[in-house]
C-alpha positions in Angstrom: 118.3 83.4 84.7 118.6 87.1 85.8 117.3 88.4 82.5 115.1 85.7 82.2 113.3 86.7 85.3 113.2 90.5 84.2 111.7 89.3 81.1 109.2 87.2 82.9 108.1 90.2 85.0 107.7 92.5 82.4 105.6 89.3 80.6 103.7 89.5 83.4 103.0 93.1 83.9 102.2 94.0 80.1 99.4 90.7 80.3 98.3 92.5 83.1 97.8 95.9 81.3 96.9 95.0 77.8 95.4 91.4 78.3 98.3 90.1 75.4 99.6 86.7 76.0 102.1 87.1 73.3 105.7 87.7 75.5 103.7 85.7 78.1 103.6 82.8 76.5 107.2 83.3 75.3 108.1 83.5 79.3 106.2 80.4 79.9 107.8 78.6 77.2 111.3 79.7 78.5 110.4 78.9 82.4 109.1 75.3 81.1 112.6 74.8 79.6 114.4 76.0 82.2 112.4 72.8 84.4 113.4 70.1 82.2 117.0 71.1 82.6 117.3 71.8 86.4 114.7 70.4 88.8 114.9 68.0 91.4 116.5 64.7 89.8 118.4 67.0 87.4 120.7 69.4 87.0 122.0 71.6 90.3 122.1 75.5 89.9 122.5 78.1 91.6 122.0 81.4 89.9 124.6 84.4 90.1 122.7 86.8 90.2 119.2 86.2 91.7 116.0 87.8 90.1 114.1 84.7 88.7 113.1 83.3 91.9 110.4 86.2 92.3 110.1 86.4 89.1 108.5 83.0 88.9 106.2 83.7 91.7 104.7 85.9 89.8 104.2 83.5 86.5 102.8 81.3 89.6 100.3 84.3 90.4 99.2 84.7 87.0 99.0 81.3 85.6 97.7 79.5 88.9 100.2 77.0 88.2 101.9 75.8 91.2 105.1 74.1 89.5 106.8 77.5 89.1 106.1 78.3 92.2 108.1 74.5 93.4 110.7 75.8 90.4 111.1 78.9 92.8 111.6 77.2 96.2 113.8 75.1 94.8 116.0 77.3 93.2 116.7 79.1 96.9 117.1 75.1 98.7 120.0 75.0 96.1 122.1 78.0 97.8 125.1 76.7 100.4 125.5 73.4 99.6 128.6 74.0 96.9 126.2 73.7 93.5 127.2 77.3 92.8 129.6 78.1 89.6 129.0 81.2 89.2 133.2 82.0 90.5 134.1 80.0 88.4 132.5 81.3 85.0 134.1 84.8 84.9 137.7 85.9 84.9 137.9 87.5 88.7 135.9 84.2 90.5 134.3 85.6 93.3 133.9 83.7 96.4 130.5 82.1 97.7 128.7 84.4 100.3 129.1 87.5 97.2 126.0 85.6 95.5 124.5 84.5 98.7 126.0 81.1 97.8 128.0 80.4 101.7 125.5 79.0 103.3 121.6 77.5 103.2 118.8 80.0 103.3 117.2 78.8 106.2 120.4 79.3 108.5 121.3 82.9 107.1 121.8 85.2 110.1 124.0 88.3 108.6 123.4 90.4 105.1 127.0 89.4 102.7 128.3 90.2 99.3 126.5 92.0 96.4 123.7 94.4 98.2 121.7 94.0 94.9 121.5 90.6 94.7 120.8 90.2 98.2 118.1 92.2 98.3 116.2 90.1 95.3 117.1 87.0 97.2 115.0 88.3 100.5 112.3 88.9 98.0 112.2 85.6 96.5 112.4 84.2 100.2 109.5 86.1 101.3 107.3 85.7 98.3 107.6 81.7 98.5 107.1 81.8 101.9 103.9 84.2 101.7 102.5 80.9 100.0 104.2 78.4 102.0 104.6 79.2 104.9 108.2 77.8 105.4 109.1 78.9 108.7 112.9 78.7 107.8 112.3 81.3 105.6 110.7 83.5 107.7 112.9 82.7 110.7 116.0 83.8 108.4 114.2 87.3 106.8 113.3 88.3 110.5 117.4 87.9 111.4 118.3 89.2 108.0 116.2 92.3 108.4 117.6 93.2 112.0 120.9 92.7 110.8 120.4 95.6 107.6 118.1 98.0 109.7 120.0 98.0 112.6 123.4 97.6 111.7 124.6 98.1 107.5 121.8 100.4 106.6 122.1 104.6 106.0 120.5 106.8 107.4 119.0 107.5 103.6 118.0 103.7 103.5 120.4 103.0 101.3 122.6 99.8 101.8 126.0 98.7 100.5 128.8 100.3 101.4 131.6 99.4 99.5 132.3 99.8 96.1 135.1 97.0 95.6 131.9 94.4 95.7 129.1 96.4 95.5 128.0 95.7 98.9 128.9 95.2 102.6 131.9 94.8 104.8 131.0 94.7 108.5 128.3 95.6 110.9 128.6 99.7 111.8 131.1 100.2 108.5 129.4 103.4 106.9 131.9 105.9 105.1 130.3 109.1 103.7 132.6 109.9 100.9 133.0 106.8 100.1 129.4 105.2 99.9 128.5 103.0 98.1 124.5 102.7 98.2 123.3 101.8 94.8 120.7 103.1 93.6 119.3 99.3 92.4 119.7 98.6 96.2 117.4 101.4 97.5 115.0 100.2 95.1 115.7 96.5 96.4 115.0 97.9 100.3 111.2 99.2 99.0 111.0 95.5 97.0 111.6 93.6 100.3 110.0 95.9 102.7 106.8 95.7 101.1 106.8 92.1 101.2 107.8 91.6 104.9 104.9 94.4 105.6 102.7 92.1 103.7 102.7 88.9 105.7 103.4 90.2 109.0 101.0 93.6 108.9 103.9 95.3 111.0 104.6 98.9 110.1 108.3 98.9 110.5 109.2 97.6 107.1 106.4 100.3 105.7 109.0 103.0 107.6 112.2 101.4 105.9 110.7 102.0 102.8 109.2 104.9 103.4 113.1 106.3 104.1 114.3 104.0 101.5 112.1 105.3 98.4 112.6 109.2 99.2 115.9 108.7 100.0 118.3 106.7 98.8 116.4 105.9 95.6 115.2 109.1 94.9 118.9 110.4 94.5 119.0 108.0 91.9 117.1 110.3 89.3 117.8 114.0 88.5 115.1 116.2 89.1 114.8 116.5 84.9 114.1 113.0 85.0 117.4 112.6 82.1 120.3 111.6 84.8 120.9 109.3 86.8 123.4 108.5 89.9 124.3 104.6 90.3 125.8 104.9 93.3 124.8 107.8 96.0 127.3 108.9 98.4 126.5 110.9 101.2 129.0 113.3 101.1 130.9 114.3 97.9 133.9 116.6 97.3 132.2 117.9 94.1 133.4 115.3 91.7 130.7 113.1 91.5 127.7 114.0 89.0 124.8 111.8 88.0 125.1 110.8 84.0 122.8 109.9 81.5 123.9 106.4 81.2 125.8 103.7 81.9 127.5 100.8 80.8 126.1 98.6 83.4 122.4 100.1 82.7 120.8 98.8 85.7 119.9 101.7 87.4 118.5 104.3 85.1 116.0 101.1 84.2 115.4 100.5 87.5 114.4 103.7 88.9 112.1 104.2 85.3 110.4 101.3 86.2 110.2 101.9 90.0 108.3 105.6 90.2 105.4 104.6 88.1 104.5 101.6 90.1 104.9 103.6 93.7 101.0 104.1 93.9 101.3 100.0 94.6 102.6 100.6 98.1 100.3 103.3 99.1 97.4 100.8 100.5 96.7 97.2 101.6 93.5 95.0 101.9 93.1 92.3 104.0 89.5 90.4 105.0 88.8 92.7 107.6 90.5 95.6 107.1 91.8 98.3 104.7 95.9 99.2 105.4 96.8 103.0 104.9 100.5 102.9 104.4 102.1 106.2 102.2 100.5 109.4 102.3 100.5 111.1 98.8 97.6 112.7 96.7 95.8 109.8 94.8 92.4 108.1 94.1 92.1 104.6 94.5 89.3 101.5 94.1 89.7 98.6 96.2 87.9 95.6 96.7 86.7 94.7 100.7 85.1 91.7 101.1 82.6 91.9 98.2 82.4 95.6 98.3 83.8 98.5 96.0 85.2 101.0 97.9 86.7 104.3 96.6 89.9 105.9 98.7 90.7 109.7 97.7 93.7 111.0 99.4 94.7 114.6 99.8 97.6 115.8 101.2 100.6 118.0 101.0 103.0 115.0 102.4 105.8 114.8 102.8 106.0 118.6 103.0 102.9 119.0 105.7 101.7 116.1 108.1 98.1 116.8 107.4 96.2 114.1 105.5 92.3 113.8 104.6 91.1 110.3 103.3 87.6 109.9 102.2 85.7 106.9 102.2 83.6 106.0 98.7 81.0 103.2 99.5 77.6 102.1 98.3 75.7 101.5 101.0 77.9 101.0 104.8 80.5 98.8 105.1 81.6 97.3 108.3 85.5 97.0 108.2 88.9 98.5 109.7 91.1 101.4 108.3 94.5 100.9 109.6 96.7 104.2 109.3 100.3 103.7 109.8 101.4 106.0 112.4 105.1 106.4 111.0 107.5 105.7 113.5 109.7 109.2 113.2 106.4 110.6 114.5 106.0 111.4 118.0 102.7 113.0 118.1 99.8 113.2 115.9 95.8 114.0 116.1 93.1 111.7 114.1 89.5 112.9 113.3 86.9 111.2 112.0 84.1 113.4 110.4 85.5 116.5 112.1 85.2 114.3 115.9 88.6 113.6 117.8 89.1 109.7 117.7 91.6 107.9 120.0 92.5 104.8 118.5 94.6 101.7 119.1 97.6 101.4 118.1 98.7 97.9 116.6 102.2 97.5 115.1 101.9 101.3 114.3 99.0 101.3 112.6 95.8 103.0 114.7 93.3 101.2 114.0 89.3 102.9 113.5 87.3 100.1 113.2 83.4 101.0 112.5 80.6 100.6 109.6 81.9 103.5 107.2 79.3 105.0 105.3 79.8 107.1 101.9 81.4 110.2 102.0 83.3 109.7 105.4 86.1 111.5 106.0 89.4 110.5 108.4 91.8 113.6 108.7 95.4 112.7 110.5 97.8 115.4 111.4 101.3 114.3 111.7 103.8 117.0 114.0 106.5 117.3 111.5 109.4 118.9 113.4 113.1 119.3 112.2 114.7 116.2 114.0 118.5 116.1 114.8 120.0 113.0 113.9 123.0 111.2 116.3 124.5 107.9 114.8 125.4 104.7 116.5 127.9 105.6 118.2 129.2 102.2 116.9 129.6 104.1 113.3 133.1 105.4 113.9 132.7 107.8 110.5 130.0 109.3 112.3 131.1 110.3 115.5 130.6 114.0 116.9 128.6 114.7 113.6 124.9 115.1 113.4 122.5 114.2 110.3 118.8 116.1 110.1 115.2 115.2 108.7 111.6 116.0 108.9 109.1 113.7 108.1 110.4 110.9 106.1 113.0 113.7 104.0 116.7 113.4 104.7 118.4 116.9 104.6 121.7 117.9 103.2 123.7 120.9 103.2 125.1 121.4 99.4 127.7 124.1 98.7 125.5 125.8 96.3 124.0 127.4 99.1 126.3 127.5 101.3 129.5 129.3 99.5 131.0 130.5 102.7 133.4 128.0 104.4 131.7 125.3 103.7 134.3 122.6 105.4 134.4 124.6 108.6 130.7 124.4 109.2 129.3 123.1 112.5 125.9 122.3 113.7 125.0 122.6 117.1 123.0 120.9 119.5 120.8 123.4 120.3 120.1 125.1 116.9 117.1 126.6 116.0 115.2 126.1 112.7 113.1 128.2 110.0 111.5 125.7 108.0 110.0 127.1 104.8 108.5 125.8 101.3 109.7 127.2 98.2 108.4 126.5 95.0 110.6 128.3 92.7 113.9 125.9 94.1 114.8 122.0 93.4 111.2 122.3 92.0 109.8 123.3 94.8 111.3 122.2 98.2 110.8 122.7 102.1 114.1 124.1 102.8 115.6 124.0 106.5 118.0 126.9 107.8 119.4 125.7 111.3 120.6 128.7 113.0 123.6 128.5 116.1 125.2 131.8 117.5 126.3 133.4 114.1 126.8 130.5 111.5 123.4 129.3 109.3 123.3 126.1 107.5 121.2 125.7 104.3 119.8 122.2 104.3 117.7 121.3 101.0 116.5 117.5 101.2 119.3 114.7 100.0 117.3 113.4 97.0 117.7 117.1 95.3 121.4 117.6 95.5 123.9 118.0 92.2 120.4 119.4 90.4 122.5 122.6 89.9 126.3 123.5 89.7 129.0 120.9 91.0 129.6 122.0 94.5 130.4 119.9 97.8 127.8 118.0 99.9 127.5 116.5 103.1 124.7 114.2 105.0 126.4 114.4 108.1 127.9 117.7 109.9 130.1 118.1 112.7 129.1 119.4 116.0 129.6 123.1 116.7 132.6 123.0 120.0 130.6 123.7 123.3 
């Protein structure tokens, strides 16, 4: 059922582009098997290793038929109530809560097992309850959520810690060296994230994934765009490389299939409103209402907080644009046609609500200083160490430039910063040089390190003695 649903979605998405029903129909054929052998009055499963759940949502978008839809929501009311076999089909058996199999969706509280896995379930939870509303769904995502965010996730985004299962321990376990954070996982956090945004219009999840996509999965491809990391430490000893394949290929496919569709996540549209979520350089048409409107975004982001959006309408159009304000951002001016606005802000988005004409322009400006970074201090790994980012880029220091005593280096509390773009490194990179009595540390951002000769790395630095 796991390839099956990757098959579905790419059935989906090549209908979508080409208007072919050929490996659609195939997918539709399969799903319609799949329902005369489990189903309610039938067969029990519980699949290994979800992915079909969404999967089917989507053949439940496309084909307006609400049965794969049921298929879906059933498949998650199987979970915790010992149907599972998946232990007991391969040689190690591995116990229920790795495939999310311990207990009933509805009464999840705490994130377990396979990071992967869990992060596909959460989706197929949250699409099926986009549509149905199911209140024990939503109930469990909102537990779930505070459970990864607060206590298993990175401060890359990425989730997973342990390699023995692919996934978690216990709340506030976060090694460095030892990291696990699959790449597949990152991806999974920006899968999940969008959806929660979706149905609840809340800007947090559109942070997470914000730190989620330029971090943790943006390791996951070297800056050739031939290599590939599966899992993404964030500290390494100079021993661990990205490679051009791997046995278990999910990753490289993963993060191929991810970067072209990121221009999904960069707006929303609801009745009454248009949602601003990523900042990046792109033209867009969306549909308000009844109206064609025409979004062009320019901006230097995530380099430079400024960002121009221009409004494309026949006519006027009476509507809101929502622009997330996002939440590592402490101050920031709006405009709109060169005149200071103060707007409201609702779940972190401020909302300028007026009748938009062609050719209006709303210019934000995001303060982007160099933010120093203190753990939990429940994350023993982490303790008298400090991590640094500006904007949504998580910064490293990488041996390769920094030859000189690398293990004895020490940031202090009080450092100062030259921030500075170059184009010629990493492909062109703001590079951070933090600066405490005679020591400099050169930070380049995480997703760009092992892009040149194997060296050490580290997210997190200790603290310079007072």
């Amino acid at each position: 059922m796991y390839c099956a649903g990757h098959m579905i979605e790419a059935g989906v998405a090549y209908y979508k582009v080409t208007g072919k029903r050929k490996l659609l129909d195939v997918c539709i054929r399969m799903a319609d098997h799949m329902m005369t052998v489990f189903g309610p009055g039938k067969r029990h499963w519980v699949p290994g290793h979800e992915e079909i759940e969404l999967a089917l949502v989507k053949l439940f978008e496309t084909t307006g038929e609400k049965k794969y839809l049921d298929f879906a929501d059933w498949l998650l009311d199987q979970r915790g109530h010992t149907y599972g076999t998946y232990g007991k089909l391969i040689d190690k058996p591995w116990p229920p809560h790795y495939y999310q199999d311990e207990v009933p969706v509805r009464e999840m509280t705490d994130i377990s097992g396979h990071a992967v896995r869990s992060m596909y379930l959460y989706c197929g939870m949250a699409d099926v309850a986009a549509y149905t509303g199911d209140q024990g769904y939503i109930g469990a995502l909102n537990r779930l959520w505070d459970d990864v965010v607060l206590r298993n996730m990175y401060i890359t985004g990425g989730i997973g810690q342990s390699a023995s299962n692919e996934g978690f321990t216990e709340d506030y376990d976060l090694p460095n060296l030892t990291a696990y954070c699959e790449t597949c996982a990152s991806v999974g956090m920006v899968f999940w994230n969008w959806r929660m945004n979706q149905f609840t219009g809340d800007s947090k999840y559109v942070d997470v994934l914000e730190r989620s996509m330029y971090n943790g999965a943006l390791a996951g491809i070297s800056l050739a765009g031939d290599r590939f990391f599966y899992v993404n430490p964030l500290e390494s000893l100079g021993g661990h490389h990205r490679q051009a394949w791997y046995g278990c290929a999910c990753c490289p496919s993963q993060i191929c299939r991810f970067l072209p569709s990121i221009g999904n996540y960069i707006y929303g549209v609801s009745d009454n409103a248009i949602w601003v979520n990523l900042y990046m350089g792109n033209k867009a048409d969306v549909k308000v209402g009844r109206k064609d409107v025409t979004l062009t975004q320019e901006t230097n982001y995530p380099w430079e907080g400024a960002v121009a959006l221009k409004v494309g309408v026949k006519g006027s159009l009476q509507t809101q644009v929502r622009q997330r304000v996002p939440g590592w951002c402490k101050n920031y001016t709006l405009f709109v046609n060169g005149e200071a606005v103060e707007a409201p802000v609702e779940k972190g988005y401020a909302v300028i609500d007026r009748k938009w004409s062609d050719g209006d322009l709303v210019e934000i400006n995001f303060d982007m200083p160099v933010e120093v970074v203190a753990a939990d201090p429940r994350v023993k790994e982490d303790i008298g160490k400090r991590a640094i980012q500006r904007g949504p880029i998580v910064y490293c220091i990488e041996e390769a430039d920094n030859k000189e005593g690398f293990d004895d280096l020490r940031i202090a509390e009080d450092a100062s910063f030259d921030v500075a773009f170059e184009p010629g490194k990493l492909h062109g990179i703001v590079s951070i040089e933090a600066h405490a009595g005679s020591q400099t540390l050169n930070y380049i951002p995480y997703y760009s390190w092992d892009n040149r000769e194997a060296g050490k790395m580290k997210v997190w630095v200790p603290l310079a003695e007072i």
